[in-house]
C-alpha positions as CSV (number, residue, x, y, z in Angstrom):
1,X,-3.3,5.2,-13.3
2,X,-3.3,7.6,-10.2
3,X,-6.5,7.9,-8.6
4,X,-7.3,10.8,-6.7
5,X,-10.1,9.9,-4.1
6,X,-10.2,13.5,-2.0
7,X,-10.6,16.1,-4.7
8,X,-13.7,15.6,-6.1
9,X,-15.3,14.9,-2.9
10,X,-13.6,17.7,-1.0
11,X,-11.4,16.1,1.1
12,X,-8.0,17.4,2.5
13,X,-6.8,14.7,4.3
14,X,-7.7,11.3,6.1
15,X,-4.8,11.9,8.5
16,X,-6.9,11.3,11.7
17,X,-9.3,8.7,10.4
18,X,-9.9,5.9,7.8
19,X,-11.5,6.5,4.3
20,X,-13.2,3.2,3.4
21,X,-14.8,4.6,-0.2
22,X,-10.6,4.4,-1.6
23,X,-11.4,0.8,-2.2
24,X,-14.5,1.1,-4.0
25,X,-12.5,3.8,-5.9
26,X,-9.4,1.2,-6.6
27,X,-12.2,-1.5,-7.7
28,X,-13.9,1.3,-9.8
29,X,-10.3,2.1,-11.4
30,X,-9.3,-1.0,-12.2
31,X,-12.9,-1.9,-14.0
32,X,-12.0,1.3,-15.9
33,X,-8.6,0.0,-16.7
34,X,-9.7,-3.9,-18.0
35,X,-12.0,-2.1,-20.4
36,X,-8.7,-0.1,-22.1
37,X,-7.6,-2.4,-25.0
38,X,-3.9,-2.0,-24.3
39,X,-3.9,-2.9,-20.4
40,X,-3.3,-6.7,-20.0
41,X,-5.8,-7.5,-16.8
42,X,-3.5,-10.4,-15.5
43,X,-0.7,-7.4,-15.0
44,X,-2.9,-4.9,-13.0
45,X,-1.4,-4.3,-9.4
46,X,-2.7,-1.7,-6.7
47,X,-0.3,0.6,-5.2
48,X,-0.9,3.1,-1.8
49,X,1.3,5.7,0.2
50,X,0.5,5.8,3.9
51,X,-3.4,6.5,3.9
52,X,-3.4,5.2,0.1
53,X,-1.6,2.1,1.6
54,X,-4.5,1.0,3.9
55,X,-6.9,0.6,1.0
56,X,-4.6,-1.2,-0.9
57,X,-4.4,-3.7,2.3
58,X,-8.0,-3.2,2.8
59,X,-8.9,-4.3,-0.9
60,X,-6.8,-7.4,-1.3
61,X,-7.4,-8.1,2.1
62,X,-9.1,-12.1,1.5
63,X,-12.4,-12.1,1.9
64,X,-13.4,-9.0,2.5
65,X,-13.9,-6.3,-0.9
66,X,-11.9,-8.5,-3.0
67,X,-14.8,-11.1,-2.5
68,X,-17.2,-8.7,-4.2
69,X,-15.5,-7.8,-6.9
70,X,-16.1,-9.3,-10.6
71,X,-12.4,-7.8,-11.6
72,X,-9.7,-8.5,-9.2
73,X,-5.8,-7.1,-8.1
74,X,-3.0,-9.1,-9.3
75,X,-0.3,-7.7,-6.9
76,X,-0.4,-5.1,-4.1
77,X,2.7,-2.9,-2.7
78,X,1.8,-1.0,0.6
79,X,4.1,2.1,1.0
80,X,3.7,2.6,5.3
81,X,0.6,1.5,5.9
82,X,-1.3,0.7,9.0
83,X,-0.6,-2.8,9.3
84,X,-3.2,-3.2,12.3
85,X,-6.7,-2.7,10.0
86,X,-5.8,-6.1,8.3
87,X,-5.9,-9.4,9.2
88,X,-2.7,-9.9,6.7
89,X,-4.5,-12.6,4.9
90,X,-4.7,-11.1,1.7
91,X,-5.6,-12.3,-1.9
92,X,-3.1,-11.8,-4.1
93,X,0.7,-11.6,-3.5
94,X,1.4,-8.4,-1.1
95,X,4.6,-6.4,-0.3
96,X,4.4,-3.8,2.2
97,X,7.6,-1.5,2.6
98,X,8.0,0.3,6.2
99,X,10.5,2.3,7.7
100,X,12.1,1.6,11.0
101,X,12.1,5.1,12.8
102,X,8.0,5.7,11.4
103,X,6.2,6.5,14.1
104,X,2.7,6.9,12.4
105,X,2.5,3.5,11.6
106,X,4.9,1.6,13.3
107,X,7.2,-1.4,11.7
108,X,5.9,-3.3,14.7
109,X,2.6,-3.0,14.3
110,X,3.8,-5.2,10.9
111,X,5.9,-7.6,12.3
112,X,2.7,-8.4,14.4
113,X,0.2,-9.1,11.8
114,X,3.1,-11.2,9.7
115,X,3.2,-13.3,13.1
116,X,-0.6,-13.6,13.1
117,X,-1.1,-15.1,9.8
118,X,-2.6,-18.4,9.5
119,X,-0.7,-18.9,5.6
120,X,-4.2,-18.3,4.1
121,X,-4.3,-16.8,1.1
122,X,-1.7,-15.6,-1.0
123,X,2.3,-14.2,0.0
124,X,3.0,-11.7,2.4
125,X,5.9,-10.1,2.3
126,X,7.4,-7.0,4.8
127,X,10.9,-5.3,4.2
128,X,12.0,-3.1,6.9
129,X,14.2,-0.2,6.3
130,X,16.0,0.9,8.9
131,X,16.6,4.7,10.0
132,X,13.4,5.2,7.7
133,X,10.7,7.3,9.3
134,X,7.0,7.7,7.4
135,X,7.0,9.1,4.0
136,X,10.5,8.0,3.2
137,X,10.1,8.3,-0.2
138,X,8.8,12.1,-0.3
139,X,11.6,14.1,-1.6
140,X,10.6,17.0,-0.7
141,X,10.7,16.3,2.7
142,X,14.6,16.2,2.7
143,X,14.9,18.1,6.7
144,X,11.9,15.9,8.1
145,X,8.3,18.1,9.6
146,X,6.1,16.9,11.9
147,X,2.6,16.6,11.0
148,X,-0.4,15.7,13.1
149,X,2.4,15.0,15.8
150,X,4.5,12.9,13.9
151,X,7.5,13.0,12.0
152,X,7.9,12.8,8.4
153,X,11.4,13.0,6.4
154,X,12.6,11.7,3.5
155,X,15.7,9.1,3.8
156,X,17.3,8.5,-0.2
157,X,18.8,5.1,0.4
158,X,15.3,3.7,1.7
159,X,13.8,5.5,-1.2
160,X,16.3,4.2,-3.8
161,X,16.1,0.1,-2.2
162,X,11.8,0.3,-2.4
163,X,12.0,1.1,-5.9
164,X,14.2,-1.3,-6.3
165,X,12.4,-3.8,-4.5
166,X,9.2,-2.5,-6.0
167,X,10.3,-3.6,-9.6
168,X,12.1,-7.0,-8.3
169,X,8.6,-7.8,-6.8
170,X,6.1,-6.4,-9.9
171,X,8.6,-8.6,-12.5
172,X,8.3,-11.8,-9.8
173,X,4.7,-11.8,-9.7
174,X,3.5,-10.3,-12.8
175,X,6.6,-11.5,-14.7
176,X,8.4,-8.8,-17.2
């Protein structure tokens, strides 16, 4: 399920500041999704692309929304997310995917909350790819733009290894 937060509200972008109601929205999609009789609740996981990948920290983040909520994330995959709105304590098993060369939201910024966990909660893990910049998976964006004063392109191999590592992490946690 794809949720789109901005349309109905009339929003173009959040590229210059953070959009808390994306969690509530995630929450209010997944209690959507565990009322369908085909979708298995223990196999739900949350999923986010830049902006989108902040809520998905932001939700699973322990403690915090997750806490609230009566249905609850069994995985979360953060495509280049800001890595500095989390603690990186989070409440179910996490993977978040950045790219070497993004400067948007910076593969260091990552390595720095990974140092900072305490080990509460559940896994954490960050894969690196290098000569990745943000929105390396965005095919359309095959000769790279600047936006808001940073550089987007898309890089194939890093594409091609975070699906990869995508499904290897979905079929670990949630099993086949």
């Amino acid at each position: 399920m794809a949720v789109d937060s901005f349309t109905t509200r009339g929003i173009r972008h959040t590229c210059n500041q953070l959009f808390s109601a994306r969690v509530n929205d995630a929450y209010g999609a997944l209690e959507f999704l565990t009322t369908l009789g085909f979708v298995d609740s223990r196999r739900v996981a949350l999923m986010g692309l830049s902006a989108g990948g902040i809520a998905v920290l932001q939700a699973v983040q322990l403690g915090a929304a997750e806490a609230l909520m009566k249905q609850k994330f069994q995985a979360a995959i953060a495509y280049y997310p800001s890595c500095s709105v989390t603690s990186g304590e989070m409440a179910v098993p996490t993977l978040i995917l950045v790219g070497e060369r993004d400067d948007w939201t910076p593969a260091a910024a990552c390595r720095k909350m990974m140092e900072q966990r305490s080990g509460k909660g559940s896994p954490v893990k960050l894969i690196v790819y290098p000569d990745a910049a943000h929105a390396f998976d965005a095919e359309n964006l095959k000769t790279g733009i600047s936006s808001f004063g940073h550089f987007l392109q898309y890089n194939e191999l890093a594409a091609n290894r975070s699906f990869q590592d995508s499904h290897v992490f979905l079929s670990e946690t949630l099993g086949h």
